[in-house]
C-alpha positions as CSV (number, residue, x, y, z in Angstrom):
1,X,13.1,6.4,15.0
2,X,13.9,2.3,14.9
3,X,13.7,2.9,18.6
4,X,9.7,4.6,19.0
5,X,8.7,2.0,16.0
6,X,10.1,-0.9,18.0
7,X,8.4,0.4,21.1
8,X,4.9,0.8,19.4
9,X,5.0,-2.8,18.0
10,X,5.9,-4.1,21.4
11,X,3.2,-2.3,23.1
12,X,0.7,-3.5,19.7
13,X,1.8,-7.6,20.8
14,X,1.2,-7.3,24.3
15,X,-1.5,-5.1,24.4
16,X,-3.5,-8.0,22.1
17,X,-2.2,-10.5,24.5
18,X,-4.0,-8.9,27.3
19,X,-7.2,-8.2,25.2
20,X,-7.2,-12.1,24.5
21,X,-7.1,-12.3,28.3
22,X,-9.5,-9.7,29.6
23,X,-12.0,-10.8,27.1
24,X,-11.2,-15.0,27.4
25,X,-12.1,-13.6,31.5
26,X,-15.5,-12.2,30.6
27,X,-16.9,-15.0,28.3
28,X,-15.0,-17.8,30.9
29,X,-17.5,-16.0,33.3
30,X,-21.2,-17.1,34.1
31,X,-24.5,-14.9,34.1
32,X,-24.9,-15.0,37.9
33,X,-28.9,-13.6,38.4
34,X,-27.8,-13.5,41.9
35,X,-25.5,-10.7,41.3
36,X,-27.0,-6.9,41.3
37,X,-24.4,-5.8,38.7
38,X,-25.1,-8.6,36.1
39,X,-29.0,-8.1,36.7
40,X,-28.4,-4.2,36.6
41,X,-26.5,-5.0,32.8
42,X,-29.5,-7.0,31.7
43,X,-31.7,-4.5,33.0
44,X,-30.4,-1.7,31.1
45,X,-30.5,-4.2,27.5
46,X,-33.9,-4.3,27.9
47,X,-34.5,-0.2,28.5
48,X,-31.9,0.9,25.8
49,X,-33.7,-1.5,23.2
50,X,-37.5,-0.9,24.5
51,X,-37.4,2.3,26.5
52,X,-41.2,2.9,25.8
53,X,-42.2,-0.8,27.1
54,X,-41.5,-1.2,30.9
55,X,-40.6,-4.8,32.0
56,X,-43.8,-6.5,33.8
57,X,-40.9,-8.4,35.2
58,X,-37.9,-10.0,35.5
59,X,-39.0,-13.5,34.4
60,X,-40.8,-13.0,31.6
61,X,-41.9,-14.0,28.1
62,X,-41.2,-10.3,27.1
63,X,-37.3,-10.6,26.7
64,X,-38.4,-13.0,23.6
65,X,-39.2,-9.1,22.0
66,X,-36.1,-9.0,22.1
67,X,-34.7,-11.7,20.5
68,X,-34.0,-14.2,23.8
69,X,-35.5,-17.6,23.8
70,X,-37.4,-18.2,26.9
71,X,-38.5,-16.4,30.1
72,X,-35.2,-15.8,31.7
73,X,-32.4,-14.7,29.1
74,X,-29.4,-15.9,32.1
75,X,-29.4,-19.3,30.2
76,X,-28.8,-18.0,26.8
77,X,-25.5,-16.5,28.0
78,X,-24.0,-19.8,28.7
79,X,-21.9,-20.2,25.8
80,X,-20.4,-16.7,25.6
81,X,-20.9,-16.1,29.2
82,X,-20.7,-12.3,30.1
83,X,-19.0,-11.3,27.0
84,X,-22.3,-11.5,25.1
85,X,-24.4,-9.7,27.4
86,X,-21.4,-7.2,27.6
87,X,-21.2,-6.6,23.8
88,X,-25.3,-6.3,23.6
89,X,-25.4,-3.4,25.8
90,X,-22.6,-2.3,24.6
91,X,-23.8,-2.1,20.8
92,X,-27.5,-1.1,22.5
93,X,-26.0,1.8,24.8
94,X,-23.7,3.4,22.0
95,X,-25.6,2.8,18.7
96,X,-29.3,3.0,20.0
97,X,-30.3,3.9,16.9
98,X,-29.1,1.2,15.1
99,X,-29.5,-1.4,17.1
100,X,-33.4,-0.6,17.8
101,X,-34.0,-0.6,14.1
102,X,-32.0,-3.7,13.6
103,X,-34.3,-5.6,16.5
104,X,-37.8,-3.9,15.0
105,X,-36.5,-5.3,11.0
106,X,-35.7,-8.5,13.2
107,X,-39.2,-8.5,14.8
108,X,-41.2,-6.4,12.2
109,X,-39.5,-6.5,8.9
110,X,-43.0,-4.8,6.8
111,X,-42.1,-1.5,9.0
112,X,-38.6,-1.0,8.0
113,X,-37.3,1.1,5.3
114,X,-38.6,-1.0,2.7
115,X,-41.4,0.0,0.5
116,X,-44.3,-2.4,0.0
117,X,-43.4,-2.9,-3.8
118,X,-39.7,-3.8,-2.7
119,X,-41.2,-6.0,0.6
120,X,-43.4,-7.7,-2.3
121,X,-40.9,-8.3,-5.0
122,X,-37.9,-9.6,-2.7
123,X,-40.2,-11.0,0.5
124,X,-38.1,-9.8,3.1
125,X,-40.9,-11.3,5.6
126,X,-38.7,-14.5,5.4
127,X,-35.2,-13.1,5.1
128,X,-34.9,-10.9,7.9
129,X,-36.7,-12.5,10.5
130,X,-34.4,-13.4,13.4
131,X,-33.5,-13.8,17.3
132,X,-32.1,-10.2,17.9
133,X,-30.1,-11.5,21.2
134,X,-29.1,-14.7,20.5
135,X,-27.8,-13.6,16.5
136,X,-25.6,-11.0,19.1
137,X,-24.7,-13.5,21.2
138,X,-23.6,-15.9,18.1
139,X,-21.9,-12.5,16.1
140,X,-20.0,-12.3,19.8
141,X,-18.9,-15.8,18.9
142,X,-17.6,-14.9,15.6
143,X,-15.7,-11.9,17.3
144,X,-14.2,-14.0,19.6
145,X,-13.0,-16.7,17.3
146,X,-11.3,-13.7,14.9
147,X,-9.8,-12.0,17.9
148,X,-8.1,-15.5,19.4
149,X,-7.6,-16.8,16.4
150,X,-5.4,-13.1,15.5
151,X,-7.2,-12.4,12.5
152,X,-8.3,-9.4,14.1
153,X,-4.5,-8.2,14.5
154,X,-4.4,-6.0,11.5
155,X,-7.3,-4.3,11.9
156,X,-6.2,-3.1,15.8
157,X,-2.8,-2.4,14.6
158,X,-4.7,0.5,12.3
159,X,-7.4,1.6,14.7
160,X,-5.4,1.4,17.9
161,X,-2.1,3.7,18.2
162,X,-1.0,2.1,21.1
163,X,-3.0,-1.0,22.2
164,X,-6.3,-2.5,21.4
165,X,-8.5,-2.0,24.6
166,X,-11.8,-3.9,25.5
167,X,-13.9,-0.4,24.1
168,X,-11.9,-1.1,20.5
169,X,-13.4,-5.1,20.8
170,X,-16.8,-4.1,21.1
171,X,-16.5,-1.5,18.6
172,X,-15.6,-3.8,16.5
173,X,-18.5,-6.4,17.9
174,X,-20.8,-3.9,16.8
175,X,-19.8,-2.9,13.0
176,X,-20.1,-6.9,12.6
177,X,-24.0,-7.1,13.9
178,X,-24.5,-3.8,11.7
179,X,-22.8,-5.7,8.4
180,X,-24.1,-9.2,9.2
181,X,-27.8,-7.6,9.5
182,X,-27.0,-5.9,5.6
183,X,-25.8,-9.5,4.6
184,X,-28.4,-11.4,6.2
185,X,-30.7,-9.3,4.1
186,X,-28.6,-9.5,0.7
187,X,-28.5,-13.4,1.4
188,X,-32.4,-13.5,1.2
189,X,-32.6,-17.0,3.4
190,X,-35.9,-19.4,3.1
191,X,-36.1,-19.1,7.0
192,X,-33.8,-19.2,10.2
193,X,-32.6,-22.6,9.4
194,X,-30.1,-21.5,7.0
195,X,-28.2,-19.2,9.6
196,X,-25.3,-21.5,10.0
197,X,-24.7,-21.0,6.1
198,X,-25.6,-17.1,5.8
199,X,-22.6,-17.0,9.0
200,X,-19.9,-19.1,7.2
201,X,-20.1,-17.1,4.7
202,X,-20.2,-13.8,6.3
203,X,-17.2,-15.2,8.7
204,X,-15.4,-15.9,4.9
205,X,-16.0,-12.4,4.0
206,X,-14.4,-11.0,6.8
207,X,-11.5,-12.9,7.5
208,X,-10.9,-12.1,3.4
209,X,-11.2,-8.4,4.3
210,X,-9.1,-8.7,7.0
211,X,-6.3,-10.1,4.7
212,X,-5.5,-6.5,3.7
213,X,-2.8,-5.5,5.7
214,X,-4.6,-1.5,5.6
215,X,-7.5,-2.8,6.3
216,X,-9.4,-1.1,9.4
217,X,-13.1,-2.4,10.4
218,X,-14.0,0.8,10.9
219,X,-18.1,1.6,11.3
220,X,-19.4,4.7,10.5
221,X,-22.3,5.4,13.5
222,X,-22.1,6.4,17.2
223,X,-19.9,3.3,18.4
224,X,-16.7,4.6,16.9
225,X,-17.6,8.0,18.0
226,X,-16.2,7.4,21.5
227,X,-13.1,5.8,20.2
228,X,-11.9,8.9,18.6
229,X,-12.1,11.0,22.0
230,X,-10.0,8.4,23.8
């Protein structure tokens, strides 16, 4: 028995080790518009998060829809490189649902589930309004920094029998943008200016959650769904 539990916990360290890796490979690596798959990956962001709106074209002031600052989204993946464009189709492939209705309270906060006497009373016009892509791209951050950092450790240890793969990190990428949307909102913010603040402290919540050694970030929507049939 001392045997199988000593085995588990060695294939636990260095199956983190080689998530820190595979993951420190992707976001080491640069949005290349020159290369069909990375354009093929952008590509399918924009028709998992606005399948009824066709892209006019490939530069163009349409990706700010979606939460990207200018015409061409390849320089907002600078900081995260492929990582963050990995983890927004990820969380936009797996939890459509989700994510679409995140983006459209992020673009059109009066046609969410919010009634107009609630909209009213708490002005969510100026509390939800945000960048869809480059909040996903900054949550990436945030995932990155826990996982590196091995505050993510206990929560892999209790969702991964073996070893954490990439599919448990993005997973994990994509309960964050679900709770950090819900926090965003209980914050209530004046405007977008007060992100750095609404993330400390959603960063502070987590690694506080994460302090429980049976704690498991586990969301309950389609992402996790696929991690249960591995």
């Amino acid at each position: 028995r001392l045997g199988v539990s000593l085995q588990a916990c060695l294939l636990q360290i260095v199956g983190y080790r080689n998530l820190i890796a595979e993951v420190e490979k992707l976001r080491r690596e640069p949005y290349d518009s020159e290369n069909p798959q990375h354009e093929e990956m952008l590509l399918k962001l924009w028709k998992c998060l606005k399948p009824n709106s066709p892209l006019k074209a490939r530069i163009s002031k349409q990706w700010c829809e979606i939460g990207f600052q200018g015409d061409d989204p390849k320089t907002d993946f600078r900081g995260m490189g492929l990582l963050g464009l990995y983890n927004l189709v990820y969380f936009a492939e797996w939890d459509t649902e989700i994510a679409q209705q995140v983006l459209s309270d992020s673009l059109h906060p009066k046609y969410s589930q919010f009634s107009k006497a609630e909209w009213e009373k708490k002005k969510f016009d100026k509390a939800i309004g945000y960048s869809f892509a480059i909040v996903g791209i900054n949550i990436t951050d945030l995932s990155y920094n826990l996982l590196v950092s091995g505050a993510l450790k206990t929560h892999f240890y209790n969702v991964a029998p073996e070893a954490p793969t990439l599919t448990h990190f993005q997973q994990t990428f994509c309960y964050l943008m679900h709770e950090f949307h819900k926090f965003w909102i209980e914050e209530d913010p004046l405007d977008i200016m007060e992100f750095n603040r609404v993330r400390e402290k959603f960063h502070k919540r987590i690694l506080k959650q994460l302090q429980n050694p049976e704690m498991a970030l586990c969301p309950h929507f389609a992402a996790s769904e696929s991690l249960t049939n591995m």
